[in-house]
VEXMARMI-581827 format. One record per atom (N, C-alpha, C): chain; residue in one letter; residue number from 1; atom name; x, z, y. Coordinates in steps of 0.1 Angstrom, whole numbers. Layout:
N
- A;a;NUM;CA;X;Z;Y
...
This chain:
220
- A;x;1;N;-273;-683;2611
- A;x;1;CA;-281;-691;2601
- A;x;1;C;-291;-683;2595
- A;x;2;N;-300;-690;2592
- A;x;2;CA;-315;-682;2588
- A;x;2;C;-309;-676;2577
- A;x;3;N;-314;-668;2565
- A;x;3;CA;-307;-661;2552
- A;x;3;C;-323;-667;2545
- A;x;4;N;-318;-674;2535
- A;x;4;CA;-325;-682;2524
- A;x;4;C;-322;-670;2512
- A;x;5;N;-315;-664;2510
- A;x;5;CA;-309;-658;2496
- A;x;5;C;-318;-649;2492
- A;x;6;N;-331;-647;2495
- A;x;6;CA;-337;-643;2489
- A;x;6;C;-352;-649;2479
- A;x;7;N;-349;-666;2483
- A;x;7;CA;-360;-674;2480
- A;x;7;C;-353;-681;2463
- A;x;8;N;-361;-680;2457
- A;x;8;CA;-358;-690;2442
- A;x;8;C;-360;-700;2442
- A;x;9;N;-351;-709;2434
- A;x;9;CA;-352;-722;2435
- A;x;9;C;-355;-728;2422
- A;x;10;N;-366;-733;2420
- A;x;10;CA;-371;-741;2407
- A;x;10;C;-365;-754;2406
- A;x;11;N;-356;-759;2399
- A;x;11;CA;-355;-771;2397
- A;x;11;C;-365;-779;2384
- A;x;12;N;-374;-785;2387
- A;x;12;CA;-386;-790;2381
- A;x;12;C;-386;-807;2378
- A;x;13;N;-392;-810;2362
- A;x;13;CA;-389;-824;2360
- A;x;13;C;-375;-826;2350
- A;x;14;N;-369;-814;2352
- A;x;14;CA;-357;-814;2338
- A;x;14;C;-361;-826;2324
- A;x;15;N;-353;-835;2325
- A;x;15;CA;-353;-844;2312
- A;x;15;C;-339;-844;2302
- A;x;16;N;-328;-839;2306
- A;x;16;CA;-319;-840;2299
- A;x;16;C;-307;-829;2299
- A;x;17;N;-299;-825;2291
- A;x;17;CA;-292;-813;2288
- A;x;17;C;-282;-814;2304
- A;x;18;N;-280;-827;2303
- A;x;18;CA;-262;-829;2316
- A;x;18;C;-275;-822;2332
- A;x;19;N;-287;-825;2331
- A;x;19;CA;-291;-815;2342
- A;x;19;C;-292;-801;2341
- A;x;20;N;-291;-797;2332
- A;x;20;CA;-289;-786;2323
- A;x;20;C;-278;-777;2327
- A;x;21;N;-268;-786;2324
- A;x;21;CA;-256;-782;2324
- A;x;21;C;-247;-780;2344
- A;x;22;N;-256;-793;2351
- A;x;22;CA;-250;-790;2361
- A;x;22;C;-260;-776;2371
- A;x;23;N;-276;-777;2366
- A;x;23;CA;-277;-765;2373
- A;x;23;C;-273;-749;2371
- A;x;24;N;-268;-748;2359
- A;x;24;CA;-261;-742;2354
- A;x;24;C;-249;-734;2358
- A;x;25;N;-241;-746;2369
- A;x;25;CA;-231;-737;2373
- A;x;25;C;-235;-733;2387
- A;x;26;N;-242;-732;2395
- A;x;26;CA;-251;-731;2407
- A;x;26;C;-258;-715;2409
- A;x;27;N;-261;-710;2415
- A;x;27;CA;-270;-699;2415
- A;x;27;C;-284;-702;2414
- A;x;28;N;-291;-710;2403
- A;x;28;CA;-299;-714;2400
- A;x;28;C;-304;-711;2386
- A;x;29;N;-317;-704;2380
- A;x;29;CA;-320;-701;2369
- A;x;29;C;-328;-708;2365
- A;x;30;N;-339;-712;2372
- A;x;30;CA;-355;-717;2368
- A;x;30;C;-351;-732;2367
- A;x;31;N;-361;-736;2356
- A;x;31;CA;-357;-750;2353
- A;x;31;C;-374;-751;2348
- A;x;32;N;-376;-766;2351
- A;x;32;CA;-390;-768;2345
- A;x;32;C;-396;-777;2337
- A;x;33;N;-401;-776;2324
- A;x;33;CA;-400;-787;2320
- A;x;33;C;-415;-791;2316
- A;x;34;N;-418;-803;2320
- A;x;34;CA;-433;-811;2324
- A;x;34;C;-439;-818;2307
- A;x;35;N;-451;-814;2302
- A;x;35;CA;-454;-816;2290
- A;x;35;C;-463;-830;2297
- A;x;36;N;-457;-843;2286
- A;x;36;CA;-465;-851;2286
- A;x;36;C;-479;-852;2285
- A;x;37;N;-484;-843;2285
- A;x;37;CA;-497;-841;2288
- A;x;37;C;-504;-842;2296
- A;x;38;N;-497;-837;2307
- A;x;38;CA;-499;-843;2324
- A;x;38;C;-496;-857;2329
- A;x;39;N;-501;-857;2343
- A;x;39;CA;-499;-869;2346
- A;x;39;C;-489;-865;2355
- A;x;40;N;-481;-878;2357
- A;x;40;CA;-469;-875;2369
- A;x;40;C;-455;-874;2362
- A;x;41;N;-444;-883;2369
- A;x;41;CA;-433;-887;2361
- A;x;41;C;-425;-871;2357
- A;x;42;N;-413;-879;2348
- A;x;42;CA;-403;-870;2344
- A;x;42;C;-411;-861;2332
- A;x;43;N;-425;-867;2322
- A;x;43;CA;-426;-857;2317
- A;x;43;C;-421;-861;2302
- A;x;44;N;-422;-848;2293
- A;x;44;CA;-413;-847;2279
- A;x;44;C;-424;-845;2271
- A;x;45;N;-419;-844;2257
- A;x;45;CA;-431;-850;2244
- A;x;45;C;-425;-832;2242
- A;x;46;N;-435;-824;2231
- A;x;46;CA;-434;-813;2230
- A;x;46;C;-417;-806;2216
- A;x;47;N;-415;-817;2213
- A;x;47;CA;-399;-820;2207
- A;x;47;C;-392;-821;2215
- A;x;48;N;-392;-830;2226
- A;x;48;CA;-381;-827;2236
- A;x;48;C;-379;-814;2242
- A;x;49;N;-390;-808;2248
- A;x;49;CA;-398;-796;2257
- A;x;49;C;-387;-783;2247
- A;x;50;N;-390;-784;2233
- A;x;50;CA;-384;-774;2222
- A;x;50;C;-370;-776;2221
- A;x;51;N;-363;-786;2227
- A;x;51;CA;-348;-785;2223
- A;x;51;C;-341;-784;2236
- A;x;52;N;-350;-787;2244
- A;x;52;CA;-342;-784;2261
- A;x;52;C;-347;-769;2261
- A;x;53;N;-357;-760;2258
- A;x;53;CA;-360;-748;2256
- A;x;53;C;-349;-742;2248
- A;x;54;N;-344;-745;2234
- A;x;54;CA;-332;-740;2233
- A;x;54;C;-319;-741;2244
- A;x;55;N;-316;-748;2250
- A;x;55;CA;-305;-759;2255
- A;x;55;C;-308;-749;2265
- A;x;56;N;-317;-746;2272
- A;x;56;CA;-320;-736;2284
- A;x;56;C;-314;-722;2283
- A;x;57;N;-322;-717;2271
- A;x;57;CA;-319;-704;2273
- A;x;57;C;-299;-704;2266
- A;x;58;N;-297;-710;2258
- A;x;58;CA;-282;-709;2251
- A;x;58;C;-276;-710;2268
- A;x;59;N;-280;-717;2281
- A;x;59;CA;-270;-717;2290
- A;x;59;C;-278;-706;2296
- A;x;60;N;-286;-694;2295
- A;x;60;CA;-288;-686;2301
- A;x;60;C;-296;-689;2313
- A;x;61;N;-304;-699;2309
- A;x;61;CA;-314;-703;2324
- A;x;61;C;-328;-700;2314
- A;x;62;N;-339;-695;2329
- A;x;62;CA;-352;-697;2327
- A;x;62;C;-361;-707;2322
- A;x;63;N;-360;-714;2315
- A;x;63;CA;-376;-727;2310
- A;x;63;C;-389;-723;2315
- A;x;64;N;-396;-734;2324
- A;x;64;CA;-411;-728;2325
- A;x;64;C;-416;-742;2318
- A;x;65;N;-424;-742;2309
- A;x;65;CA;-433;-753;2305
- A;x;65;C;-441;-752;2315
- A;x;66;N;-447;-764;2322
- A;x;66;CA;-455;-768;2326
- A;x;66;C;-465;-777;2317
- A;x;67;N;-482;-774;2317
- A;x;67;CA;-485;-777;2303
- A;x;67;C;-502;-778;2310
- A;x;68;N;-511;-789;2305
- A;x;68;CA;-526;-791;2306
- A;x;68;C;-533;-802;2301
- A;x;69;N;-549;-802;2306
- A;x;69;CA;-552;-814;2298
- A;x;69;C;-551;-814;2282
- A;x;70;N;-554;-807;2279
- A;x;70;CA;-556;-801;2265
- A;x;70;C;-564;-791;2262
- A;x;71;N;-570;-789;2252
- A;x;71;CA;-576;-775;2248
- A;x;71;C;-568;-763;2248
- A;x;72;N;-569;-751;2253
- A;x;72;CA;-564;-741;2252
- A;x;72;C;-553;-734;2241
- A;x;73;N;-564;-738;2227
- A;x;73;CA;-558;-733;2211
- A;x;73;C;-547;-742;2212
- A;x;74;N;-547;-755;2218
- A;x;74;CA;-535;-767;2214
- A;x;74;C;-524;-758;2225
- A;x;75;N;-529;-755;2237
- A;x;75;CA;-515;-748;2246
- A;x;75;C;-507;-741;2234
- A;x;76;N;-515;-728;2234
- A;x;76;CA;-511;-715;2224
- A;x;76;C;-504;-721;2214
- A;x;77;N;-503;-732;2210
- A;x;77;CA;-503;-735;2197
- A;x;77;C;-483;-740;2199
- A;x;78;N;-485;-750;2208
- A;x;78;CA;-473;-754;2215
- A;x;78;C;-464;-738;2221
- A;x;79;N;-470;-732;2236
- A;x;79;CA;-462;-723;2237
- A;x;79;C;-456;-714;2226
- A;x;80;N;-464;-711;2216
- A;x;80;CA;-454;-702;2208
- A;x;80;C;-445;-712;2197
- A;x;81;N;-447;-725;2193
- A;x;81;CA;-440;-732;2186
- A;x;81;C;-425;-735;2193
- A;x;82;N;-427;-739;2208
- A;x;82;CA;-414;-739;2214
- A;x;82;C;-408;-724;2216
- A;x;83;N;-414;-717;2216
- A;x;83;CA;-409;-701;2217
- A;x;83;C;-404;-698;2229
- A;x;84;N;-411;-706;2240
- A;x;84;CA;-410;-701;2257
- A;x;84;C;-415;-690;2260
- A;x;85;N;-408;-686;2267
- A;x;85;CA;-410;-674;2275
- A;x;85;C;-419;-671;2291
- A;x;86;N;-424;-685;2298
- A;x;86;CA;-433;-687;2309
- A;x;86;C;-436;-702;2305
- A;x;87;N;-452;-701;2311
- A;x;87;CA;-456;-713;2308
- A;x;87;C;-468;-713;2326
- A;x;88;N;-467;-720;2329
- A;x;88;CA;-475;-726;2342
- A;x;88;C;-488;-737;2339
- A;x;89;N;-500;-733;2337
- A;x;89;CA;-508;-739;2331
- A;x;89;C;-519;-747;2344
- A;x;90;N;-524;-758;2343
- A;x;90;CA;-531;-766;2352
- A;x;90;C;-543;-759;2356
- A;x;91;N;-549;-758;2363
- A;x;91;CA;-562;-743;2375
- A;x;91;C;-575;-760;2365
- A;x;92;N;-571;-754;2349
- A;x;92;CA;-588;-760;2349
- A;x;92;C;-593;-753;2336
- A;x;93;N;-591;-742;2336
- A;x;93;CA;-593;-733;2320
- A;x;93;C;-600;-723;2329
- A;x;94;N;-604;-718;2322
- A;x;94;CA;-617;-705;2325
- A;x;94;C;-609;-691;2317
- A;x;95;N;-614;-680;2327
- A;x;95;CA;-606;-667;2328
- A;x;95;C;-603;-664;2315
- A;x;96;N;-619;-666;2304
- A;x;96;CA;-615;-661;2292
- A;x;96;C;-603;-668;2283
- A;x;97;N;-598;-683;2291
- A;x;97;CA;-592;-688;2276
- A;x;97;C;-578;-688;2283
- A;x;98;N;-574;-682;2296
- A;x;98;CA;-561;-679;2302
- A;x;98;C;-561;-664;2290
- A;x;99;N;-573;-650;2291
- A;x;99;CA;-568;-640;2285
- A;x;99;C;-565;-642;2270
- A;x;100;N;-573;-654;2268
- A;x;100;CA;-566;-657;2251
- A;x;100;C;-547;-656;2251
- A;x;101;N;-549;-670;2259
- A;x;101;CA;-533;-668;2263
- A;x;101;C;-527;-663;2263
- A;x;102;N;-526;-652;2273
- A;x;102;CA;-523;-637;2273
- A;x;102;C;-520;-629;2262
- A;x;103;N;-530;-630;2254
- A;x;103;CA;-530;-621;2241
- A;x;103;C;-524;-632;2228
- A;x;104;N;-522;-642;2230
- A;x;104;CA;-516;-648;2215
- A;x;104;C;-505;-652;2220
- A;x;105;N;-498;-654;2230
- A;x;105;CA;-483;-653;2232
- A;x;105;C;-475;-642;2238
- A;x;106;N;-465;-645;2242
- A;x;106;CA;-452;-633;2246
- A;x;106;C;-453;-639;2262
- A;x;107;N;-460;-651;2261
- A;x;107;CA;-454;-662;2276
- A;x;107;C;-460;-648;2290
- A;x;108;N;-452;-651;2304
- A;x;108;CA;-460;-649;2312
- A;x;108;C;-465;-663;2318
- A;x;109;N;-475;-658;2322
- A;x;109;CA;-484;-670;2331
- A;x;109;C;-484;-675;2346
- A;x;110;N;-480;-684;2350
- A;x;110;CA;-486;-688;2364
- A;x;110;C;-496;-699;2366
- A;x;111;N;-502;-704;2372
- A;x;111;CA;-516;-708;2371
- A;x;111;C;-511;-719;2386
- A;x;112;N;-510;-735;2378
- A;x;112;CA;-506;-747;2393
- A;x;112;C;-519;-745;2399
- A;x;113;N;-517;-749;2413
- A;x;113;CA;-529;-748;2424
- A;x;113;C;-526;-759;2433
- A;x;114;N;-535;-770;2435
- A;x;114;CA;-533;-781;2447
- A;x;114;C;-547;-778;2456
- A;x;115;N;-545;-791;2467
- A;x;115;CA;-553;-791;2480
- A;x;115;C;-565;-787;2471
- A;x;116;N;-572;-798;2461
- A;x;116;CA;-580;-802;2450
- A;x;116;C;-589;-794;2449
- A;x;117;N;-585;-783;2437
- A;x;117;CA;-585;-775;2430
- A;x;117;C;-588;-763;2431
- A;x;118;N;-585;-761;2444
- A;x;118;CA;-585;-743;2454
- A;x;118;C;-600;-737;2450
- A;x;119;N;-598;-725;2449
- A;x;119;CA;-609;-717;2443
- A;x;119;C;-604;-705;2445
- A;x;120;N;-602;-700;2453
- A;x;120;CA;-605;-686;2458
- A;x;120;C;-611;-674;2451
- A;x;121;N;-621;-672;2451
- A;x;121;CA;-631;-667;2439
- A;x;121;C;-626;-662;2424
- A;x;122;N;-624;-678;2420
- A;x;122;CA;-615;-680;2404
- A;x;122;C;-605;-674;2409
- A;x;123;N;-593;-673;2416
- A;x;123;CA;-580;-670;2413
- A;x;123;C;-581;-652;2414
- A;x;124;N;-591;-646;2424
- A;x;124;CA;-593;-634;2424
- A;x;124;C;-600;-628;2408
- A;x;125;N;-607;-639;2401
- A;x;125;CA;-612;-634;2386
- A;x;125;C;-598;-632;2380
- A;x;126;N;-589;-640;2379
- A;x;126;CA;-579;-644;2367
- A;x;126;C;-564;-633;2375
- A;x;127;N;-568;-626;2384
- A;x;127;CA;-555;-623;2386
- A;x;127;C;-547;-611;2375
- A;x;128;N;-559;-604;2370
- A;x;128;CA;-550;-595;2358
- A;x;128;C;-545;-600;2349
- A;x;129;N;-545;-613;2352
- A;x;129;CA;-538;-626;2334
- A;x;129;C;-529;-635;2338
- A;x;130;N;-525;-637;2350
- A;x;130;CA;-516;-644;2356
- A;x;130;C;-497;-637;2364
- A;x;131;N;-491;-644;2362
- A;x;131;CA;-482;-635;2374
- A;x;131;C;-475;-642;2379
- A;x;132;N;-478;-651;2385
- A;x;132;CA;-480;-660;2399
- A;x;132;C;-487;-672;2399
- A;x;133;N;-483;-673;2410
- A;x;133;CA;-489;-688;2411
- A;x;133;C;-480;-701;2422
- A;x;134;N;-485;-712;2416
- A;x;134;CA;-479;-723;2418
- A;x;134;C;-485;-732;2427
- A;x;135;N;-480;-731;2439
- A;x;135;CA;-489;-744;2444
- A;x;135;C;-484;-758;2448
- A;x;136;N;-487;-767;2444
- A;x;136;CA;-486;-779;2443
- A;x;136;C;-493;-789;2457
- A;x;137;N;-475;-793;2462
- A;x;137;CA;-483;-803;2480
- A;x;137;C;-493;-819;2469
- A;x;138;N;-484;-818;2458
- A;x;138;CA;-488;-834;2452
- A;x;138;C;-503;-827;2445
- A;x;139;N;-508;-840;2445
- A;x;139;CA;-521;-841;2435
- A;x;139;C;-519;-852;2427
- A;x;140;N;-517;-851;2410
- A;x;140;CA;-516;-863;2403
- A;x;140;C;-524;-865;2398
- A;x;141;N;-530;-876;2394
- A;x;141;CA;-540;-883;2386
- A;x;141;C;-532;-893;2378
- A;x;142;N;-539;-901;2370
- A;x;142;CA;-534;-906;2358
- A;x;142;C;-527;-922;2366
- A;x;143;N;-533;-926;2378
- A;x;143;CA;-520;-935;2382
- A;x;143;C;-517;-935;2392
- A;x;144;N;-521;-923;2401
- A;x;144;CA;-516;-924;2414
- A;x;144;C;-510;-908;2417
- A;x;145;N;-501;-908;2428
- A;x;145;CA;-500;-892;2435
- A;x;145;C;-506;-895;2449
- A;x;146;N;-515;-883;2451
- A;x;146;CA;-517;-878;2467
- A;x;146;C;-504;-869;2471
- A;x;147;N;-504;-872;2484
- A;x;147;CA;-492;-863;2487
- A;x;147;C;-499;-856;2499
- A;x;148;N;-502;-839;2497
- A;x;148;CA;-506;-836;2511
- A;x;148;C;-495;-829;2515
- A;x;149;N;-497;-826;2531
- A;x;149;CA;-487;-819;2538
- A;x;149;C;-488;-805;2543
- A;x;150;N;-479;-801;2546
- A;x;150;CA;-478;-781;2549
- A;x;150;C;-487;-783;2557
- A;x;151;N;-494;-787;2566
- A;x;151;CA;-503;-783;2578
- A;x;151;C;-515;-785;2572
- A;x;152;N;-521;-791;2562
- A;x;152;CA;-532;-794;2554
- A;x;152;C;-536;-783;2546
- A;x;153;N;-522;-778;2542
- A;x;153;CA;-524;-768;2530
- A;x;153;C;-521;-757;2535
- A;x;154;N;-517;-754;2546
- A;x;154;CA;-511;-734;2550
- A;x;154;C;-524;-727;2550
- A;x;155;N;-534;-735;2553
- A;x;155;CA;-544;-723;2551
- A;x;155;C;-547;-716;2538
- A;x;156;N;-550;-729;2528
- A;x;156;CA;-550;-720;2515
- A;x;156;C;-539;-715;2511
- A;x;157;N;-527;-719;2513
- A;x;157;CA;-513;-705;2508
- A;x;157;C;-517;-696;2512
- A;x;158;N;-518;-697;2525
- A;x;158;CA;-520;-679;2529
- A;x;158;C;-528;-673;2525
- A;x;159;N;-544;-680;2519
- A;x;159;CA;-554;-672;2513
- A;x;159;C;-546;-667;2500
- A;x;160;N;-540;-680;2490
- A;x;160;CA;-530;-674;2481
- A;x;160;C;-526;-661;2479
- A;x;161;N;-512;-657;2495
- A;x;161;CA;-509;-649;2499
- A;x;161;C;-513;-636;2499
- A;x;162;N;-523;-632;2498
- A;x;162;CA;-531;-618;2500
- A;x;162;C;-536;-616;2488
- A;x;163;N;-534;-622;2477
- A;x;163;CA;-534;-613;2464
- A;x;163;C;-520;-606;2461
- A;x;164;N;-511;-613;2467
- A;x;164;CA;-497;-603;2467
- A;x;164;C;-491;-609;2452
- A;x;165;N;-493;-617;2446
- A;x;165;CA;-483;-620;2439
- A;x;165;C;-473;-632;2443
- A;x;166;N;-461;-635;2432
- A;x;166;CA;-451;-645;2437
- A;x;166;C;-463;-657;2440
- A;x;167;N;-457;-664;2448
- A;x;167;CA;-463;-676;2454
- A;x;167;C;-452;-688;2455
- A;x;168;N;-449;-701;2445
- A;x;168;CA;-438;-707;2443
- A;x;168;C;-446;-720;2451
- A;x;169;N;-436;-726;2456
- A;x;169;CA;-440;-739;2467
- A;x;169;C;-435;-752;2462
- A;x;170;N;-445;-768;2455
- A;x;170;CA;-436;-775;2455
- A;x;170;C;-444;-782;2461
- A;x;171;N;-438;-800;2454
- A;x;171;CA;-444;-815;2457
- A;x;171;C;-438;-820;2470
- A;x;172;N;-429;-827;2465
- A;x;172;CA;-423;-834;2476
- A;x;172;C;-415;-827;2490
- A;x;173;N;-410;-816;2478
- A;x;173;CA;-399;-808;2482
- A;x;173;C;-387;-815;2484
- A;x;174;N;-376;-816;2496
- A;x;174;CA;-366;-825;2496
- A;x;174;C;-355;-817;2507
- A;x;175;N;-342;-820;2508
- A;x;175;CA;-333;-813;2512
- A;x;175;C;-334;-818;2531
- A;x;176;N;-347;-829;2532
- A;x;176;CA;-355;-828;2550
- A;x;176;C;-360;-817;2552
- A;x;177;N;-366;-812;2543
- A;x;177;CA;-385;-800;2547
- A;x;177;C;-382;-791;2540
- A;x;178;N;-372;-786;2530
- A;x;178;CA;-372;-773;2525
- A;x;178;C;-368;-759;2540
- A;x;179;N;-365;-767;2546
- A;x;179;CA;-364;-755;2556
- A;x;179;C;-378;-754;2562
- A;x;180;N;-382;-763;2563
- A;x;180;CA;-398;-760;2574
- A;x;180;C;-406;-754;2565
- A;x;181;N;-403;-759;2553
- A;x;181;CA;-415;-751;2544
- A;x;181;C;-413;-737;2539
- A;x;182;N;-399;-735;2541
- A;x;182;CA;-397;-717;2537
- A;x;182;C;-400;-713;2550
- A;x;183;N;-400;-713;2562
- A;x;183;CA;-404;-710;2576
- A;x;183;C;-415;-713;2574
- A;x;184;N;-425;-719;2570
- A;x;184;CA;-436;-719;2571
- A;x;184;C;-450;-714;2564
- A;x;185;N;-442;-712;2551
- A;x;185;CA;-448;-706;2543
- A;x;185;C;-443;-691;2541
- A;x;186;N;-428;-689;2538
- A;x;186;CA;-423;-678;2531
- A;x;186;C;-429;-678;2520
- A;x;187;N;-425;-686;2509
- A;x;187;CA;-429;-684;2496
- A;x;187;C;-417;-674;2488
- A;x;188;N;-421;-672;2473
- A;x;188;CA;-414;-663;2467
- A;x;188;C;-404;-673;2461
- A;x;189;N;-406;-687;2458
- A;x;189;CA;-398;-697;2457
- A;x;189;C;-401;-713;2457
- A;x;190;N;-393;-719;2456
- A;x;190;CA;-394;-734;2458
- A;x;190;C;-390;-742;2447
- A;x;191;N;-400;-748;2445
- A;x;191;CA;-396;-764;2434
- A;x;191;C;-392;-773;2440
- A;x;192;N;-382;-781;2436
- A;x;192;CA;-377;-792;2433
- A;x;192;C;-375;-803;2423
- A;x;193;N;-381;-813;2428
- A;x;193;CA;-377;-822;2411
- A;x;193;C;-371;-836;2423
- A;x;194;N;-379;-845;2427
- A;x;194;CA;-371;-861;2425
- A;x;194;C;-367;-858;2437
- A;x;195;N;-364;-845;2447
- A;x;195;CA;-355;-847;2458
- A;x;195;C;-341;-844;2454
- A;x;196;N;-341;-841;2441
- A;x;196;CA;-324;-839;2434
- A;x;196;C;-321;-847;2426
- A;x;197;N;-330;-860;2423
- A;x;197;CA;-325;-868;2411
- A;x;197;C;-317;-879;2417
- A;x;198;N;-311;-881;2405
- A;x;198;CA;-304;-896;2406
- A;x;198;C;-306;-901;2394
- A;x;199;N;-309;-913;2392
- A;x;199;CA;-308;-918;2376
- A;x;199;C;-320;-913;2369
- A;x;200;N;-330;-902;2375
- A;x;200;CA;-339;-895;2366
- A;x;200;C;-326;-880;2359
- A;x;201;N;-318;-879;2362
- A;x;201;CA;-306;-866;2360
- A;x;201;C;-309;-858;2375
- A;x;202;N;-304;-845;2371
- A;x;202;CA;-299;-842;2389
- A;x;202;C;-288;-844;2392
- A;x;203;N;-288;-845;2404
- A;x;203;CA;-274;-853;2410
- A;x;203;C;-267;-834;2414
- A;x;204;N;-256;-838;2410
- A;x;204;CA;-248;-823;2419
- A;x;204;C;-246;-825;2429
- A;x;205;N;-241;-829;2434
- A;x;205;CA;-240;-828;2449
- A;x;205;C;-254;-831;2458
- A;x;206;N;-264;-839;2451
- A;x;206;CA;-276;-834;2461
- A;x;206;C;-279;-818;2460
- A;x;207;N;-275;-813;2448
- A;x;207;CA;-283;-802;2443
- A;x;207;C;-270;-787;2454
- A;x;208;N;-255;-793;2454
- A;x;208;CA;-247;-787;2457
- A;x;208;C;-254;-788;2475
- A;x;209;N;-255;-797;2479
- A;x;209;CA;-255;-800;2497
- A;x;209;C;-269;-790;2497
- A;x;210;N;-283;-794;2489
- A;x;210;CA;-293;-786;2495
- A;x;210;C;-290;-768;2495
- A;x;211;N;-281;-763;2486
- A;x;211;CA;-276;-748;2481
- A;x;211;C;-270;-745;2496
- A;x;212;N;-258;-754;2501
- A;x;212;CA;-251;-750;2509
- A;x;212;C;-256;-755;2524
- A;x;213;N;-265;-759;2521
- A;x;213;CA;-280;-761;2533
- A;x;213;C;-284;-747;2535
- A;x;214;N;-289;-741;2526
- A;x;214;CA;-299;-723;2526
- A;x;214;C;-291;-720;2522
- A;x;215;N;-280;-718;2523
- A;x;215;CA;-270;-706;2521
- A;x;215;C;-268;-701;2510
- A;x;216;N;-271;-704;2497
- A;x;216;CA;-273;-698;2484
- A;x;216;C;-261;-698;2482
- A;x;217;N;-254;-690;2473
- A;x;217;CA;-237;-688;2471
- A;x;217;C;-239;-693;2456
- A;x;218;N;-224;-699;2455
- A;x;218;CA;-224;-707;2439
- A;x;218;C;-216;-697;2428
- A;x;219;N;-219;-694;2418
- A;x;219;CA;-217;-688;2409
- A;x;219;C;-204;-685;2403
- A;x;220;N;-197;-702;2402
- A;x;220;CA;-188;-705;2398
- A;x;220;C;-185;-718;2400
């Protein structure tokens, strides 16, 4: 069997503590949680975002805010209010107001990237302010998702690829294609959000079957 145990698993779209609690007992750290700011379901008002950020770290897991569509000073303003520790910001801010970022919080940075969006150029300006990056198969807009596919998009990963930092893989990640897409990409890790839900919660046993799919060992 292939060996998966070196790839991270983002569970992304987090809305309530009991998913909290079940990725928790898993060999799973990264959790993500989506500022209504954006478009695209599962997301939280910046009160919720602050008490699942407590609720995160008290169970010893990573929080990444996901956060855009706002002025920069309003990001800053939010990331240090919830007192996260990584924040993944939308590829539409300019180098100077990511190094604001940089310098007015504690956060590290990753920078989402879709089909869309790609800018080559830009990502080689911002890479001393960033430390990774996220790329996104979905494209959201305010009422619809595009959904592109790995053959659409391998070429820019791999331009991704050659700045050499983490490179995390989502959008319509699901316990069919997470194998094709670690074979195909070799990312540093993978998001997941509605291929583990049930109810809008994550389901454990989807979350338990895709673990003992890639081989990941459970904690406890």
């Amino acid at each position: 069997m292939f060996n998966y145990g070196n790839i991270q698993l983002k569970v992304c779209g987090i809305t309530d503590q009991k998913s909290l609690e079940v990725i928790q007992k898993y060999s799973v750290s990264r959790v993500g949680l989506v500022s209504d700011y954006l478009y695209g379901p599962n997301t939280l008002s910046t009160k919720e975002i602050q008490e699942l950020t407590i609720a995160s770290y008290n169970l010893k897991l990573n929080p990444i805010l996901l956060i855009g569509n706002i002025q920069m000073q309003e990001v800053i303003s939010i990331v240090n209010d919830v007192a996260i520790k990584e924040v993944c910001i939308s590829n539409q801010y300019k180098n100077e107001e990511i190094e604001l970022l940089n310098n007015k919080t504690d956060a590290k940075i990753s920078i989402s990237v879709n089909y869309e969006n790609f800018d080559y150029n830009f990502f080689e300006e911002i890479l001393n302010n960033i430390s990774s990056f996220y790329y996104d198969l979905n494209i959201y807009r305010k009422d619809t998702i595009e959904k592109k596919s790995l053959v659409e998009c391998e070429k820019q990963i791999n331009q991704l690829k050659i700045f050499a930092k983490p490179l995390y893989l989502g959008g319509g990640i699901n316990i069919d294609n997470i194998k094709e897409a670690i074979k195909t990409i070799s990312p540093h890790g993978i998001d997941i959000s509605t291929g583990l839900k049930q109810s809008n919660s994550v389901d454990e046993e989807k979350l338990k079957k895709i673990l003992d799919n890639l081989g990941f060992d459970e904690i406890s």
